[in-house]
C-alpha positions, 0 to 999 in steps of 0.5 A, a space after each residue: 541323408 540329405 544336408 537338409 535333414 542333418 541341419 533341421 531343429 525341433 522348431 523347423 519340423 513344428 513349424 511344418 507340423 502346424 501346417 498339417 492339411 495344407 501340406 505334409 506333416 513333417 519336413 518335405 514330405 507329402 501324406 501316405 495312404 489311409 490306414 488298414 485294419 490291422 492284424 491280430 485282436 483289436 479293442 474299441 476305443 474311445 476318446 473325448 476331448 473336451 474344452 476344459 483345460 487342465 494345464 498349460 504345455 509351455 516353453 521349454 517344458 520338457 529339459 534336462 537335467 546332467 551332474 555338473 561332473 559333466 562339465 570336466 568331460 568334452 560333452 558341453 562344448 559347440 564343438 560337441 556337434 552332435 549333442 548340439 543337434 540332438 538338443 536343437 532337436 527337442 529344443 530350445 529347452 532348459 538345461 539343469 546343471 547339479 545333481 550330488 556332483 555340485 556339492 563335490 565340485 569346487 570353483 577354481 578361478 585359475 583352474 585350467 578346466 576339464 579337472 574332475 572335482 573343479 569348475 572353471 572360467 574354461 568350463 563355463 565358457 564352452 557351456 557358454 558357447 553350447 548353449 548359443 549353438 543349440 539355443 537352451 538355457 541353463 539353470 545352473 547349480 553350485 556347490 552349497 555343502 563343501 564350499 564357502 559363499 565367498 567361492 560361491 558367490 566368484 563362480 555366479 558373477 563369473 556365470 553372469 558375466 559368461 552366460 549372459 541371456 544363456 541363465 535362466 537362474 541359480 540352483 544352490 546345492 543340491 537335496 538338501 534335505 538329504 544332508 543329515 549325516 552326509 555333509 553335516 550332522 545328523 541332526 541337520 534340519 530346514 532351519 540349518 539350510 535356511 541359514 546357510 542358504 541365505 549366507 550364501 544369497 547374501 555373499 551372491 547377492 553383493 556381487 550379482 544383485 540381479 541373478 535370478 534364484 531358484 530353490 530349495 533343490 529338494 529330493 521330493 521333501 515338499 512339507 518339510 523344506 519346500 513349503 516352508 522355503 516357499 514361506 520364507 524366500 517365495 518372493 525372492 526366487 523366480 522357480 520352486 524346485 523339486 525332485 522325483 523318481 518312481 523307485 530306487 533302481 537297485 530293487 527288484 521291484 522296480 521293473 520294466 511293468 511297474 515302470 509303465 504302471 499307473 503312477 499315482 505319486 507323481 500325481 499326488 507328488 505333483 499337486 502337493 507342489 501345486 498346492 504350494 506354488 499357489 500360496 506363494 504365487 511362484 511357478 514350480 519345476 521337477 527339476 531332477 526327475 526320471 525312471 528309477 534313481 540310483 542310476 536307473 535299472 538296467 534293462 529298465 530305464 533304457 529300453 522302449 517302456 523308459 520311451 512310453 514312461 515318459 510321455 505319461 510322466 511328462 503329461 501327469 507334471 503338466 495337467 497337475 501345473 508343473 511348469 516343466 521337468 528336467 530329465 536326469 541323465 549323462 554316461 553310457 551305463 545300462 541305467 536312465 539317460 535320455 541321450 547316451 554319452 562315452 566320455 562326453 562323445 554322443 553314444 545314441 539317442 537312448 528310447 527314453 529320447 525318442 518318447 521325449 521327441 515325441 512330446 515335443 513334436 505334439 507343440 505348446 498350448 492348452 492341456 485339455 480334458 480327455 475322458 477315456 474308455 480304454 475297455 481297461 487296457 492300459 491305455 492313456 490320451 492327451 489333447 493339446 490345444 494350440 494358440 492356432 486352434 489346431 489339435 494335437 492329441 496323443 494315444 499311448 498304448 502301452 498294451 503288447 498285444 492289442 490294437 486299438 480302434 480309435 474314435 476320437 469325439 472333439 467338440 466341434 467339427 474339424 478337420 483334416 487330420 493326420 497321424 504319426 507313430 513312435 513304434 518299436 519291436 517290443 517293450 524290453 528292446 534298448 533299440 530299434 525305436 523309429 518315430 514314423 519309420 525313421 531313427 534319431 541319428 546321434 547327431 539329431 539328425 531325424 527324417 520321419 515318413 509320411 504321415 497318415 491320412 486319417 478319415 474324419 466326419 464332422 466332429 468324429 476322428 477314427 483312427 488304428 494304434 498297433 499295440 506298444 504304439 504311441 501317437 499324434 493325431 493333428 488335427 489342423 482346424 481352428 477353434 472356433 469357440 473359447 476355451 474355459 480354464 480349470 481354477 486349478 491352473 490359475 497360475 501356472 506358467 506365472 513365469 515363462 522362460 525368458 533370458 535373463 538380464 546382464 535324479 535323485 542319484 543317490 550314490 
């Protein structure tokens, strides 16, 4: 593998994304030839893409999320080069740091780092200096329930001072609604938390007046906490925050079809957190968020469906005006992990990564209207418009059998168009997943094939989509025509990710 390849960033293969028609569409790489028809059955599809957007696919949308237990093992570290180039590759993104761990991990401020149970000025540095390597910034979670503001208040100057423009804001403890007999009686309540919580900002606030705040960390209580803290702190916080998993991973229920079933709780999960955003004209974030929580099922959430999951997850957050996710993840069990880690060494860039990759590769703009006739396959596509005019529109067919044969009506003459594949051998495969031909070595490194032709007529695009197969189609012309923007969106993305100034994992 060539020196190139190894060194090349999400950024760097976009950028040559964007010049799809004039050159390849991935580094260095000319177009292959035009597709064939494939073998086996194939189903008329139809997909058309309207001017009508519906959400916005911002910076730093898709991120992830890792307990802050992570922080006693090597893992954060510029030293880490491997998890530096995978996180360069889907980046620069957003890094969550909490998870139940930041409520079991106490400041040390003469601690000597790397201890179980403990932060330290050390640890905060090396997550310093792998967040400069990889260019991600970090919401950073402390501990609320077994510590004092006074700790709280010593580790967040501490963070400033050592994160710099790398905080993007503070989290203060984590699922807070779930503390009724775990931390504090059981008869522990919102009020209760807006207590402690706003002790806590005061003690902060002294030391740090300037640090960006987020809140309330829930696990998925929008009328109970999220609502009324957006009431009483909206003005005070830069970032709503809420958490969300389909299912609890120790159900037999919770398997590899209903993973890629439709999913019709994020959507309603989704617009109740818009709904609040709103009213208090703060953006909003699923800031834990993954397959199932308790871990994830094995042979679930890390085979190629976590990889179709995802990329339906992060579009149904994205058109019901989340701001962005953070995928919860870290270690090497059978459960949910985006990338997979042996005591903080990189183990494999897990399906669940590759879907995220593929997400990242379609690039920021206008979500816009698509309406589908999949012939009831289960079948779904996405079009994203970017400030150049040019289209990315995503097909993720999650059918195991049928071929799709794809027209793709736009609303307005373009071309050329071309065409990338995420494929794998079969839906319950744990490897084996390539993004045009090629594999995501655990360093990040990642040389994709030629894209394809794909015959375009007018405003018309065909196209062929193997069974388990999804794809971007990139369309390079310019819009030539405004774009209206559903009422619904108005304030998404009210506050982008700028650097600053100075799960639910239920176990």
């Amino acid at each position: 593998m060539s020196d190139e390849s190894q060194s090349l960033s999400r950024r760097d293969i976009l950028r040559r994304l964007g010049a799809v028609g004039a050159s390849a569409l991935l580094p260095g790489l000319a177009s292959s030839s035009a597709q064939t028809t494939p073998s086996g059955p194939v189903t008329p599809v139809t997909i058309t893409v309207t001017h009508t957007a519906i959400g916005v696919i911002g910076p730093a949308f898709a991120g992830l999320s890792y307990e802050k237990a992570q922080m006693a093992n090597p893992f954060f570290s510029p030293q880490n080069t491997d998890a530096v180039g995978l996180f360069r590759l889907i980046g620069p993104s957003l890094l969550r740091i909490g998870g139940n761990s930041v409520d079991r991990t106490t400041w040390m401020e003469n601690g000597r780092g790397r201890t179980s149970g403990q932060v330290a000025p050390s640890d905060i540095d090396a997550l310093a200096g792998f967040l400069s390597a990889t260019g991600w910034q970090v919401l950073y979670g402390v501990n609320l329930a077994q510590s004092t503001s006074a700790l709280a208040a010593a580790e967040v100057a501490y963070a400033v001072q050592a994160l710099g423009s790398s905080l993007y804001g503070i989290e203060i403890g984590n699922e807070v609604d779930l503390y009724h007999g775990k931390y504090f009686p059981s008869n522990w309540s919102f009020s209760d938390y807006l207590a402690l919580w706003q002790s806590f900002v005061a003690a902060i606030r002294q030391q740090s007046p300037a640090v960006p705040l987020t809140g309330p960390v829930a696990a998925s209580n929008i009328s109970g906490y999220v609502a009324p803290f957006a009431q009483a702190e909206g003005k005070n916080v830069i970032l709503l925050s809420d958490h969300y998993y389909r299912g609890n991973g120790q159900l037999p229920t919770s398997n590899i079809d209903l993973l890629i079933s439709p999913d019709a709780h994020i959507v309603t999960q989704a617009k109740a957190m818009l709904a609040v955003s709103q009213s208090v004209d703060v953006p909003y974030r699923f800031a834990e968020t993954n397959s199932f929580y308790n871990g994830g099922a094995a042979n679930v959430s890390d085979s190629y469906r976590s990889a179709l999951w995802v990329i339906d997850h992060l579009f149904a957050c994205a058109s019901n005006g989340a701001q962005g996710l953070n995928l919860h993840g870290g270690g090497n069990s059978g459960g949910y992990t985006p990338i997979g880690d042996l005591n903080g060494a990189v183990d494999a860039a897990r399906p669940e990564f590759y879907g995220v990759t593929l997400f990242t590769l379609a690039g920021e703009g206008l979500l816009q209207q698509t309406i589908v006739n999949t012939d009831g396959l289960n079948t779904t596509a996405y079009a994203i418009k970017a400030a150049s005019g040019a289209l990315s529109i995503i097909i993720n067919n999650k059918d195991p059998t049928q071929s799709l044969h794809v027209t793709i009506q736009l609303p307005e003459p373009a071309s050329p168009a071309h065409m990338i594949q995420m494929t794998c051998p079969s839906l319950s495969a744990t490897t084996g997943v390539t993004i045009q031909g090629a594999a995501i070595q655990p360093n990040g490194a990642f040389s994709p094939g030629r894209a394809t032709p794909l015959q375009a007529s007018g405003s018309t695009v065909a196209c062929y989509v193997g069974p388990i197969t999804a794809a971007i189609i990139r369309i390079g012309a310019p819009s030539t025509k405004p774009l209206t923007i559903a009422p619904a969106i108005a304030v998404i993305q009210r506050v982008p990710l700028t650097p600053v100034a100075a799960e639910v994992d239920r176990s």
